[in-house]
N, CA, C and O atoms as a DFTB+ gen file, in Angstrom:
604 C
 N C O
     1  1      -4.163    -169.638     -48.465
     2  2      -5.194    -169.970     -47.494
     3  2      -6.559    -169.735     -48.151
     4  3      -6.738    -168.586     -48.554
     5  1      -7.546    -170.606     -48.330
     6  2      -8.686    -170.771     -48.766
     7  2      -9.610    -170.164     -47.722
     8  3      -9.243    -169.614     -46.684
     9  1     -11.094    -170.374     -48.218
    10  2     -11.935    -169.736     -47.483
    11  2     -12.144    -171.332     -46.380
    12  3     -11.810    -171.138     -45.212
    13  1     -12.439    -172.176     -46.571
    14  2     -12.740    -173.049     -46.230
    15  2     -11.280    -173.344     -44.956
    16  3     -11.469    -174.140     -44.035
    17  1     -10.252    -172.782     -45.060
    18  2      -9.475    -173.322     -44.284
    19  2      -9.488    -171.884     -43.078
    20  3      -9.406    -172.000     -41.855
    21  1      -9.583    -170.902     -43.666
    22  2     -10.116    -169.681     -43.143
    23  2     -11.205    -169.880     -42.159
    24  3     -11.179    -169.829     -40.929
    25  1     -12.009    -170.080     -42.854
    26  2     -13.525    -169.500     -41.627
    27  2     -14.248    -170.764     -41.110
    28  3     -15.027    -170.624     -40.167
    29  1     -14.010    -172.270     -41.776
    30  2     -14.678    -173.438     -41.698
    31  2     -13.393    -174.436     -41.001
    32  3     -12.979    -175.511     -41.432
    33  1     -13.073    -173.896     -40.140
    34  2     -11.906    -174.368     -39.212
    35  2     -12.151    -175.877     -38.432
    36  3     -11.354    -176.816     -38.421
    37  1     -13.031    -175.838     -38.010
    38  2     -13.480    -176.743     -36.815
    39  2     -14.020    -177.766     -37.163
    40  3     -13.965    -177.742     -38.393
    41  1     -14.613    -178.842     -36.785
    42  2     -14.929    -180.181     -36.918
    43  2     -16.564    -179.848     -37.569
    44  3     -16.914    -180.568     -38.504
    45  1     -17.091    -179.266     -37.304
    46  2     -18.644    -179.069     -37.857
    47  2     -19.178    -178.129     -38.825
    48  3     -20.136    -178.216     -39.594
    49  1     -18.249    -177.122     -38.585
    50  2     -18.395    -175.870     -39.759
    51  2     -17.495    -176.495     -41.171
    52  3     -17.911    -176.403     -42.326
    53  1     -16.709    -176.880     -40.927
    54  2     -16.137    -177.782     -42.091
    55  2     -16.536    -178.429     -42.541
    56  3     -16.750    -178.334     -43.750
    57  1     -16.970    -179.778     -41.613
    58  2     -17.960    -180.867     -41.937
    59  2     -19.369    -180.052     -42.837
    60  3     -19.919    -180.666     -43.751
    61  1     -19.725    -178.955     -42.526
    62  2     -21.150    -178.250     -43.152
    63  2     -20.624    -177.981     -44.331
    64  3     -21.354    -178.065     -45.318
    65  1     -19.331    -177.624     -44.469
    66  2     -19.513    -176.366     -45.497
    67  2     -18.930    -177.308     -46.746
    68  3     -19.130    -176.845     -47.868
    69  1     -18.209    -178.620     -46.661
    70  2     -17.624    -179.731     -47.312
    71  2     -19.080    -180.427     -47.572
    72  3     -19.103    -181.103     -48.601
    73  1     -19.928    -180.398     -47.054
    74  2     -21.374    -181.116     -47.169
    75  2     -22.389    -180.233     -48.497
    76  3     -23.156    -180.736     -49.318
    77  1     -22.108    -179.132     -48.338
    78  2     -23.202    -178.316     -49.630
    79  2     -22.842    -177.562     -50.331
    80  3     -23.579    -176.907     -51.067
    81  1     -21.346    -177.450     -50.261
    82  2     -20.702    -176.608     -51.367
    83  2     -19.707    -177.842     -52.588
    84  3     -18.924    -178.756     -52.333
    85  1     -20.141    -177.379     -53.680
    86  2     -19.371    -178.429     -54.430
    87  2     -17.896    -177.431     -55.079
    88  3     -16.849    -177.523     -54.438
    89  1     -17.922    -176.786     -55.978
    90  2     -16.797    -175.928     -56.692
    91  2     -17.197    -174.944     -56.945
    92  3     -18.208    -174.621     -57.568
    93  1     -15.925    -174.000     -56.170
    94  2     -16.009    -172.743     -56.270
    95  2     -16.082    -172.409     -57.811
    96  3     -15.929    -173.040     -58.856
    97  1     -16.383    -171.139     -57.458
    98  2     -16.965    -170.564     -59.499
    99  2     -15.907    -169.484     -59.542
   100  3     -15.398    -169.180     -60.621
   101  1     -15.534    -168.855     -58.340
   102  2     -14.988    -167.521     -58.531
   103  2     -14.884    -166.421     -57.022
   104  3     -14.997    -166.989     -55.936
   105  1     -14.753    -165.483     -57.034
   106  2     -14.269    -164.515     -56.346
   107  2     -13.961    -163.495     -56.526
   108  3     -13.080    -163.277     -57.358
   109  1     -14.632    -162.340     -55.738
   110  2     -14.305    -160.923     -56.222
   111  2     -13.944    -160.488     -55.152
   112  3     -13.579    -161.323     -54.325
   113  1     -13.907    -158.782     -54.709
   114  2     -13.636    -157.735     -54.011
   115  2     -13.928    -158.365     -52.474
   116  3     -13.102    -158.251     -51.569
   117  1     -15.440    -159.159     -52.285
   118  2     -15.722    -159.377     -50.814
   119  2     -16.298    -160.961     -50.724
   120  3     -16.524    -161.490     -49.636
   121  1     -16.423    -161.378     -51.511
   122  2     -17.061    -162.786     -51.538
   123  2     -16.294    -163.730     -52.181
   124  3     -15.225    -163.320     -52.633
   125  1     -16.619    -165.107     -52.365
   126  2     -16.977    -166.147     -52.637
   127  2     -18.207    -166.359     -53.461
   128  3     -19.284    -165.768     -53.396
   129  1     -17.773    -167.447     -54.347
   130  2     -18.775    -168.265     -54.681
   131  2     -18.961    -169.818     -54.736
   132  3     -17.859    -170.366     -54.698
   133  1     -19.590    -170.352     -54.782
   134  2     -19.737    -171.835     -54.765
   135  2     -20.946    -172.430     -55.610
   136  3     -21.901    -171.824     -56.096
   137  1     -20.711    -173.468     -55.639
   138  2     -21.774    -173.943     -56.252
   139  2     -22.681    -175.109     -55.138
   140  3     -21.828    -175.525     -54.354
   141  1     -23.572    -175.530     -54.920
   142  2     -24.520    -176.235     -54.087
   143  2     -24.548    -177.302     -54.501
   144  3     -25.186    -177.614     -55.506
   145  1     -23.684    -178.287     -53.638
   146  2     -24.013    -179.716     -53.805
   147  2     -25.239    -180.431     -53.740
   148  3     -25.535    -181.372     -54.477
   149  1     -26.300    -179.710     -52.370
   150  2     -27.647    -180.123     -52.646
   151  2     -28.392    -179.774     -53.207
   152  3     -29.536    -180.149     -52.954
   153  1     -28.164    -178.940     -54.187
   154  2     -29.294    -178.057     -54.751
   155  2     -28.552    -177.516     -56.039
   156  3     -27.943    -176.488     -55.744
   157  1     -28.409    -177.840     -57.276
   158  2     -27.462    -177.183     -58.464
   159  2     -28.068    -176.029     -58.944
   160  3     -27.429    -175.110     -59.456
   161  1     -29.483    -176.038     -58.775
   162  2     -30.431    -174.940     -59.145
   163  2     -29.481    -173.270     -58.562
   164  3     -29.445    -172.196     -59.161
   165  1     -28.892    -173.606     -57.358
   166  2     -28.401    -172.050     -56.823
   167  2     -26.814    -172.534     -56.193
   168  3     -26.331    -173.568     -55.733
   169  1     -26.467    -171.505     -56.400
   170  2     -25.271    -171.200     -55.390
   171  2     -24.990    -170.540     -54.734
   172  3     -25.662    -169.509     -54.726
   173  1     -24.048    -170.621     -53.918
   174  2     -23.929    -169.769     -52.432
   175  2     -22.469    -168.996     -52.331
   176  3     -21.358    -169.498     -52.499
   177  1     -22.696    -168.050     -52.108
   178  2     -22.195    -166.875     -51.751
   179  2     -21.616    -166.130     -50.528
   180  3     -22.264    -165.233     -49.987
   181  1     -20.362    -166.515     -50.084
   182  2     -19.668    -166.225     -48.718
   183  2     -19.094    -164.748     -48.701
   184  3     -18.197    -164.454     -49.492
   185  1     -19.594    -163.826     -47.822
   186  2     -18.654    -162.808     -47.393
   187  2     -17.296    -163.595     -47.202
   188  3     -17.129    -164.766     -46.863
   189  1     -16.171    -162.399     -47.588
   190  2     -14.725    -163.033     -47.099
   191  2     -13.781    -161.974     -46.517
   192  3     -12.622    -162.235     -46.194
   193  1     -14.596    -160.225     -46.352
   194  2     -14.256    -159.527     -45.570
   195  2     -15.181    -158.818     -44.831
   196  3     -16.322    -159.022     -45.247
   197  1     -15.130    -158.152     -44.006
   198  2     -15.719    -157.350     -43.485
   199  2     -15.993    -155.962     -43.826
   200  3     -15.231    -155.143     -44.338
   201  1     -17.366    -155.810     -43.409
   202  2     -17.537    -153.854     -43.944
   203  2     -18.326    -153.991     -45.559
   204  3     -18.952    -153.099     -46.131
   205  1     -18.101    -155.194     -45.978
   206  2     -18.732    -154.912     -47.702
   207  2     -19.862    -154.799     -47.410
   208  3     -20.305    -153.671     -47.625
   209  1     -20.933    -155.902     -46.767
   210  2     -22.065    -156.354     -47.045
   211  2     -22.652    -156.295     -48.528
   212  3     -23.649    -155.615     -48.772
   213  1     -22.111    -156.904     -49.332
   214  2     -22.447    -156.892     -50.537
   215  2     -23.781    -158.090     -50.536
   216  3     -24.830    -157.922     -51.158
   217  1     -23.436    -159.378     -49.640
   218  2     -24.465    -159.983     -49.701
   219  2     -26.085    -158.894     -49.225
   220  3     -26.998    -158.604     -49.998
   221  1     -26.006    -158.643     -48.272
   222  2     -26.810    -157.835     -47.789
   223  2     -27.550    -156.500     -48.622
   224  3     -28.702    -156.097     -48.465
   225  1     -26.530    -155.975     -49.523
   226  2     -26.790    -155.646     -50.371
   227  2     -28.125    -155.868     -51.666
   228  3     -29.219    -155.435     -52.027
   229  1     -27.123    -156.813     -51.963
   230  2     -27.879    -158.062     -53.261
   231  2     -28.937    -158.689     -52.696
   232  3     -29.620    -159.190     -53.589
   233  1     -29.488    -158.935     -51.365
   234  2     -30.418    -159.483     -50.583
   235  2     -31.381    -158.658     -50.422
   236  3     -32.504    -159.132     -50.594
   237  1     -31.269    -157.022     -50.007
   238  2     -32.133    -156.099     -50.249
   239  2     -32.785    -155.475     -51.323
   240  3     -33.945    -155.091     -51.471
   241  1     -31.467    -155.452     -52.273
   242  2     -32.334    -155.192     -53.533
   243  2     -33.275    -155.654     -54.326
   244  3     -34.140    -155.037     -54.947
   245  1     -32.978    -157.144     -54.246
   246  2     -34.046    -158.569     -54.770
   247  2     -35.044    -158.265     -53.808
   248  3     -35.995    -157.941     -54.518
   249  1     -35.372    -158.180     -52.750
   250  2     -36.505    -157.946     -51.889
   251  2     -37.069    -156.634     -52.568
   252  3     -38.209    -156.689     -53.028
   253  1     -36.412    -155.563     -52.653
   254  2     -37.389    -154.504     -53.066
   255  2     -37.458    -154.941     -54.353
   256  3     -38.546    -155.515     -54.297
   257  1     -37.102    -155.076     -55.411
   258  2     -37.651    -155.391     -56.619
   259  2     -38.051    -156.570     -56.581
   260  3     -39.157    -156.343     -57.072
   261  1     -38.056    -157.497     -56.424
   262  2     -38.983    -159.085     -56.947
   263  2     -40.281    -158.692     -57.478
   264  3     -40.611    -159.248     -58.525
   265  1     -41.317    -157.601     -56.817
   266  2     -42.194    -157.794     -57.475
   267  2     -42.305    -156.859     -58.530
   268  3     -43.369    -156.901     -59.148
   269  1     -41.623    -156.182     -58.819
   270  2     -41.747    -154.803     -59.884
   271  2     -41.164    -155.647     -61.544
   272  3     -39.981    -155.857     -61.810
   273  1     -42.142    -155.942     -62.292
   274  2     -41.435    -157.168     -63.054
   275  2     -40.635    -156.992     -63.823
   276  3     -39.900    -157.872     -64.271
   277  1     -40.614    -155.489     -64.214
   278  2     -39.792    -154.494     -65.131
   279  2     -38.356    -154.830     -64.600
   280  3     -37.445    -155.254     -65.312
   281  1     -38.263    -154.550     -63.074
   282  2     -36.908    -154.950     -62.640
   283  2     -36.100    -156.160     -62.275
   284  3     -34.875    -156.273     -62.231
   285  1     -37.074    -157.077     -62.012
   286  2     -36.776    -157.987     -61.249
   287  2     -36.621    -159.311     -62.404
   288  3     -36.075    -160.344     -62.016
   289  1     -37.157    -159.202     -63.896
   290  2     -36.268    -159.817     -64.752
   291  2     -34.871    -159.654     -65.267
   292  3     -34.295    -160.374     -66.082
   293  1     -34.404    -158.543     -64.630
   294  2     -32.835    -158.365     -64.563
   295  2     -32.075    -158.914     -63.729
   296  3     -30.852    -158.955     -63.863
   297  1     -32.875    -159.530     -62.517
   298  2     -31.926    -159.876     -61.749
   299  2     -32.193    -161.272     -61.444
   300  3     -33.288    -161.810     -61.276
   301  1     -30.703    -161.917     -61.384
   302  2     -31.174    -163.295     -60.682
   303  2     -31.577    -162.921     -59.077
   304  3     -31.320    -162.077     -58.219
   305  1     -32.356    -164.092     -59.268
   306  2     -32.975    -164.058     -57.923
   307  2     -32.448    -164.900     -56.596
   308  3     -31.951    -166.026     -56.585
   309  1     -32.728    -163.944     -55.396
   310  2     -32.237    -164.279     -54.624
   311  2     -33.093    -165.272     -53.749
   312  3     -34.254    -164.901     -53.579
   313  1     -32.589    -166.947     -52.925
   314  2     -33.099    -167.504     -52.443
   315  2     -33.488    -167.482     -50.463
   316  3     -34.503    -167.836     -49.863
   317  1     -32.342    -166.981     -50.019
   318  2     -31.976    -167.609     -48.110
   319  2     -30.794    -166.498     -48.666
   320  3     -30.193    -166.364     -49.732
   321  1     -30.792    -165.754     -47.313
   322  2     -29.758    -165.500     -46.896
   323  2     -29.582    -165.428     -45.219
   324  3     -30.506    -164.789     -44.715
   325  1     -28.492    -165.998     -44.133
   326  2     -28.207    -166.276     -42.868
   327  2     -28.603    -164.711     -42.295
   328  3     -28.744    -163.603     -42.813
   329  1     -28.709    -165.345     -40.765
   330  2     -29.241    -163.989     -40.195
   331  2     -28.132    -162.879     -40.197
   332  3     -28.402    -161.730     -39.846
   333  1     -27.195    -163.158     -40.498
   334  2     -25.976    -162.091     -40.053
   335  2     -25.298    -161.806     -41.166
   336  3     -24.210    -161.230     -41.130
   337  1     -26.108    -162.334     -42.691
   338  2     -25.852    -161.784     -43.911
   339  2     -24.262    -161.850     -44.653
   340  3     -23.763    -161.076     -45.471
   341  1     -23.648    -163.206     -43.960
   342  2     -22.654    -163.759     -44.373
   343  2     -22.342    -164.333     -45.643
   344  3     -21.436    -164.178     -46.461
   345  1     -23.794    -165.337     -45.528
   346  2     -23.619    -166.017     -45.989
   347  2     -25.455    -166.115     -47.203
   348  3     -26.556    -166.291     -46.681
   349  1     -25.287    -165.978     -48.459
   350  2     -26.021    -165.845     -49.630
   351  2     -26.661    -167.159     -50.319
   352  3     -25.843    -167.987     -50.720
   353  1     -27.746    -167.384     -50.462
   354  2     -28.397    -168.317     -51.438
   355  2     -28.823    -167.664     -52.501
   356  3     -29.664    -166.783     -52.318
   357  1     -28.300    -167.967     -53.983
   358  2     -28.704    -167.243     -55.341
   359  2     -29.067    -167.798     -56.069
   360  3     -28.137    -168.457     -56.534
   361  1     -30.244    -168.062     -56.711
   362  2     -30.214    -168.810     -58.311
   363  2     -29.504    -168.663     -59.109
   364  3     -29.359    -167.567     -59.652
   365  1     -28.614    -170.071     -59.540
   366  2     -27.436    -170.282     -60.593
   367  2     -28.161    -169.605     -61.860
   368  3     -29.356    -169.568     -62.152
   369  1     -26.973    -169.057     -62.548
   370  2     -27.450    -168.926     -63.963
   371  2     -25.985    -169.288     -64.665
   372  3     -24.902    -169.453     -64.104
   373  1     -26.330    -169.359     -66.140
   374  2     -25.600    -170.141     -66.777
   375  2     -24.105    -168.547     -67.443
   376  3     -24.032    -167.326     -67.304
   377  1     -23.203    -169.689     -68.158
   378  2     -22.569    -168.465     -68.524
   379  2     -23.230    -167.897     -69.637
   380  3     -24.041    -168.460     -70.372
   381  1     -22.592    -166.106     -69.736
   382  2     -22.959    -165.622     -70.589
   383  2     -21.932    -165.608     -71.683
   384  3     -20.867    -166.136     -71.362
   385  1     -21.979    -165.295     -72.472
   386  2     -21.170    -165.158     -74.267
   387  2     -20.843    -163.664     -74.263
   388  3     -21.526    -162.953     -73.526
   389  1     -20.318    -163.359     -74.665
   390  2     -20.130    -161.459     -74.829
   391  2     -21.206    -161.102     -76.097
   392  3     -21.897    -160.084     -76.121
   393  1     -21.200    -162.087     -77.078
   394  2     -22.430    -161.751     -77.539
   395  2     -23.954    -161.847     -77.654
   396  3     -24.735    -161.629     -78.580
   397  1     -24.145    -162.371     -76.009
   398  2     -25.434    -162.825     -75.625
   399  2     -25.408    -161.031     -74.665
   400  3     -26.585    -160.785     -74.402
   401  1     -24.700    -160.139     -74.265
   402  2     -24.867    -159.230     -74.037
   403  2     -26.009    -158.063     -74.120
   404  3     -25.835    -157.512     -75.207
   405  1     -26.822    -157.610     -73.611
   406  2     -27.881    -156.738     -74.367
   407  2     -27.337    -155.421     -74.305
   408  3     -26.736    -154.882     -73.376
   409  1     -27.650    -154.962     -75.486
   410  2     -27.050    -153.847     -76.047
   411  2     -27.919    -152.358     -75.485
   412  3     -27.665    -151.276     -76.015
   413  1     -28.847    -152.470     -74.476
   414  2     -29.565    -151.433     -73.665
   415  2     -30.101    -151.925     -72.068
   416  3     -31.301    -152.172     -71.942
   417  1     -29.601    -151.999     -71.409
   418  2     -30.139    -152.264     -70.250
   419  2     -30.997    -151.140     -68.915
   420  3     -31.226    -149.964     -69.196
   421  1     -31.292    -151.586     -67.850
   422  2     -31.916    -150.468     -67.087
   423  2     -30.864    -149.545     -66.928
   424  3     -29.677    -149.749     -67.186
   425  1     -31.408    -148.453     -66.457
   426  2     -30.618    -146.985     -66.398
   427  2     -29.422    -147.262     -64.664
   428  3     -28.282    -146.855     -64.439
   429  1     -30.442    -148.158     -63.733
   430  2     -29.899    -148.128     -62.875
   431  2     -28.799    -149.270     -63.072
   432  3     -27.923    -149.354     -62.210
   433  1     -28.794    -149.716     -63.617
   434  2     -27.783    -151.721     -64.083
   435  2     -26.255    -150.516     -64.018
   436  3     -26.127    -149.451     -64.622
   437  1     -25.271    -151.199     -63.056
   438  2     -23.636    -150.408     -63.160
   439  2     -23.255    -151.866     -62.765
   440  3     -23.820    -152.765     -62.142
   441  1     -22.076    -151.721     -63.382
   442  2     -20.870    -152.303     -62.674
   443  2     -21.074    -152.842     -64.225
   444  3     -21.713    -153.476     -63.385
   445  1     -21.180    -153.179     -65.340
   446  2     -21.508    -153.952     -66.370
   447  2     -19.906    -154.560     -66.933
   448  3     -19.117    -154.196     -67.805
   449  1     -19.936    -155.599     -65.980
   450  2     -18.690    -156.404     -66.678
   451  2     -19.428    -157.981     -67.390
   452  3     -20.305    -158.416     -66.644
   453  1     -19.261    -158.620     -68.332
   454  2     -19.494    -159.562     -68.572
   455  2     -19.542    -160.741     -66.976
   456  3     -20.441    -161.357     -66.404
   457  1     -18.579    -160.632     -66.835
   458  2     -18.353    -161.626     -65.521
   459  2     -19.295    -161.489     -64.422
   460  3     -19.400    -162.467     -63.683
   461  1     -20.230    -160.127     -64.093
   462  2     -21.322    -159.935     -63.517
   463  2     -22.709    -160.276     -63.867
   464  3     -23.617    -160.200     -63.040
   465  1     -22.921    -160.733     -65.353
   466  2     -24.001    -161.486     -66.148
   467  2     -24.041    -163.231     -66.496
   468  3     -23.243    -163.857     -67.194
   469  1     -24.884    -163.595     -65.979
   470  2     -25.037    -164.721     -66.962
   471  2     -26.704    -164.469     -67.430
   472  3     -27.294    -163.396     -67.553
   473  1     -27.263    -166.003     -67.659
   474  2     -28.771    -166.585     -68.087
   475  2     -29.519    -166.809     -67.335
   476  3     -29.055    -167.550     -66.468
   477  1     -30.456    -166.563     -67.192
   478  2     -31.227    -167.101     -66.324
   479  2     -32.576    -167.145     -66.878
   480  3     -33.171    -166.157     -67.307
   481  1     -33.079    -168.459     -66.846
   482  2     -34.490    -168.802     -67.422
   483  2     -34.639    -168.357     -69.063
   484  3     -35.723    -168.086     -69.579
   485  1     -33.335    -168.337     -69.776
   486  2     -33.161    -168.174     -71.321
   487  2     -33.222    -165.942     -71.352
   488  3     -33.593    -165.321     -72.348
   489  1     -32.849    -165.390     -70.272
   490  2     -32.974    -163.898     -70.518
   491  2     -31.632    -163.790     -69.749
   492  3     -31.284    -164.349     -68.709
   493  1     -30.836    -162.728     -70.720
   494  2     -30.030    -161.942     -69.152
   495  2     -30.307    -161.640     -68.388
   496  3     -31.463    -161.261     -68.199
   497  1     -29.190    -161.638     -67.325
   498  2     -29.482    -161.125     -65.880
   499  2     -28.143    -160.613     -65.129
   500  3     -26.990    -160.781     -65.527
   501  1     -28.388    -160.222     -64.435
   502  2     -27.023    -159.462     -63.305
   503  2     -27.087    -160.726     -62.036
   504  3     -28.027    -160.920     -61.266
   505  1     -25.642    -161.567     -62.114
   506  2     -25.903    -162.026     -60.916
   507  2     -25.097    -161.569     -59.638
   508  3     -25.253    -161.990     -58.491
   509  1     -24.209    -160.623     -60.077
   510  2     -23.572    -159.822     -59.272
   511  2     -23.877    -158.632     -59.294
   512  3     -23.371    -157.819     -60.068
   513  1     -25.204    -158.236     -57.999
   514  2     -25.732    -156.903     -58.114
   515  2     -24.642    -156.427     -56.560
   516  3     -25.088    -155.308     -56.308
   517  1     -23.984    -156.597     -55.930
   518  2     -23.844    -156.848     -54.355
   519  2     -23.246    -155.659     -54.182
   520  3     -23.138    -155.188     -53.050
   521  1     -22.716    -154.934     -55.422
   522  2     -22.367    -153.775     -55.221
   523  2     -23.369    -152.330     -55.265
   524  3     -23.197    -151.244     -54.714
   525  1     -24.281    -152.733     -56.005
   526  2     -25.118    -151.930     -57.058
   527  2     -26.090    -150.631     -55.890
   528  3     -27.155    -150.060     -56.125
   529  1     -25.267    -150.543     -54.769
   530  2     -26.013    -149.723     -54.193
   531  2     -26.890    -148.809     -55.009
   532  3     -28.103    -148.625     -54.900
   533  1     -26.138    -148.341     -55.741
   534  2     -26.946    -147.568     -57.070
   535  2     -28.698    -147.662     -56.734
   536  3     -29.604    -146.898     -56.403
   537  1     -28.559    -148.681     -56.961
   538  2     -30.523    -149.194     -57.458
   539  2     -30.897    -149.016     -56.236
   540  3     -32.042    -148.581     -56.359
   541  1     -30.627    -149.082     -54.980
   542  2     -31.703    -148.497     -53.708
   543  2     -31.268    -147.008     -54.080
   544  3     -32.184    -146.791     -54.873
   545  1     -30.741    -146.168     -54.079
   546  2     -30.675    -144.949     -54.223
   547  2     -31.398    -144.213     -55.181
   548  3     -32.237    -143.394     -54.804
   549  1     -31.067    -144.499     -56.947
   550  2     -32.009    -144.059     -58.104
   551  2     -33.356    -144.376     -57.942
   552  3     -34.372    -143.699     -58.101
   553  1     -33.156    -145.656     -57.559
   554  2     -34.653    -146.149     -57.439
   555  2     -34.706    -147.015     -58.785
   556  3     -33.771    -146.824     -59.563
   557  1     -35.316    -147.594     -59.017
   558  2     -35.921    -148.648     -60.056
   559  2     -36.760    -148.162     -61.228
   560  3     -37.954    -148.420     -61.380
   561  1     -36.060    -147.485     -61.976
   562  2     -36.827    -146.746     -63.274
   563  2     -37.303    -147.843     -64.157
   564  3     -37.216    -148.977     -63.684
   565  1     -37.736    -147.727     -65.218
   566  2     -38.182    -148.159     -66.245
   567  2     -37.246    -147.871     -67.482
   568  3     -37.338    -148.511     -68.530
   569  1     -36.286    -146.797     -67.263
   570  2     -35.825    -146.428     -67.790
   571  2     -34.796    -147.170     -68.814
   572  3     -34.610    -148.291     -68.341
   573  1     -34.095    -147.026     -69.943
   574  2     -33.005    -147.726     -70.184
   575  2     -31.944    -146.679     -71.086
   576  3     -31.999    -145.710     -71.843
   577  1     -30.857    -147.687     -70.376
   578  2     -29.523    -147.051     -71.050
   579  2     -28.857    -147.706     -71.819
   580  3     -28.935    -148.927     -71.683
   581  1     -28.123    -147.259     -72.706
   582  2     -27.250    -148.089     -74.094
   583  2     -26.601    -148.404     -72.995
   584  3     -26.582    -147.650     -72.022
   585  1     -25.802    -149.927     -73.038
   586  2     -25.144    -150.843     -72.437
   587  2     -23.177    -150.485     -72.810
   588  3     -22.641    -150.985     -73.798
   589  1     -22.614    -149.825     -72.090
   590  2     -21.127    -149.490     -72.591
   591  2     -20.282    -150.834     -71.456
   592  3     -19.862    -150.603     -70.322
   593  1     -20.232    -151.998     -72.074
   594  2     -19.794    -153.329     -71.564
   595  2     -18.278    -152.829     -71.481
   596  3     -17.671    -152.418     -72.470
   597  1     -17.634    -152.922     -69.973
   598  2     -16.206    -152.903     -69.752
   599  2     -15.748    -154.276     -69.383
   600  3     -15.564    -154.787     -68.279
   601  1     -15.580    -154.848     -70.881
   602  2     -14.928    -155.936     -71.343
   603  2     -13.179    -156.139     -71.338
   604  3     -12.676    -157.171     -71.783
């Protein structure tokens, strides 16, 4: 059972969600991903359980950092997210290489799996922060840590 047969049941939520999602990219712990049929620039990002709020997450953190520039070139950036934080708009980034990896990142950056990085605008970035409670808690140092990639 797919997400689409799951939660986009009905004649219009289907019809929507068959309208701006083109191919899924992947899936982790609480989400979805997709890619944007109207828009290739970003993709979108479905809760698929309850209790994560990982979108909500990743939605807050881009809000507090966007303008701190130290931080907010680490992260892809976030576009729309629905009022009830279901459902995620992200700027696509491209894949990463294991050796496009940076070998020191911020102190607060966890979860460091390759599969949580791609490119964005020719720099790394985290496009899976949704867990990273971390960074509202430490706070947004300047700081950096040698990068131990669990590859």
């Amino acid at each position: 059972m797919g997400l689409q047969s799951e939660y986009f049941d009905n004649t219009i939520s289907g019809d929507f969600f068959k309208l701006v999602t083109g191919s899924r990219l992947g899936a982790g712990v609480g989400r979805e991903v997709w890619t944007c049929s109207l828009d290739p620039s970003v993709v979108i990002k479905f809760e698929t359980g309850g209790g994560s709020f990982q979108n909500v997450i990743e939605w807050e953190a881009w809000q507090s950092l966007r303008w701190n520039e130290d931080s907010a070139k680490w992260l892809a950036p976030c576009v729309s997210i629905s009022t009830c934080g279901t459902v995620l708009v992200q700027k696509r980034t491209e894949a990463m290489r294991q050796a496009e990896l940076p070998s020191r990142v911020p102190a607060w950056a966890c979860d460091l799996k390759l599969e949580n990085w791609g490119i964005f605008e020719g720099r790394p970035v985290m496009h899976d922060y949704g867990l990273a409670s971390v960074i509202m808690g430490r706070g947004a140092t300047k700081h950096m840590k040698r990068a131990d990639w669990s590859i």
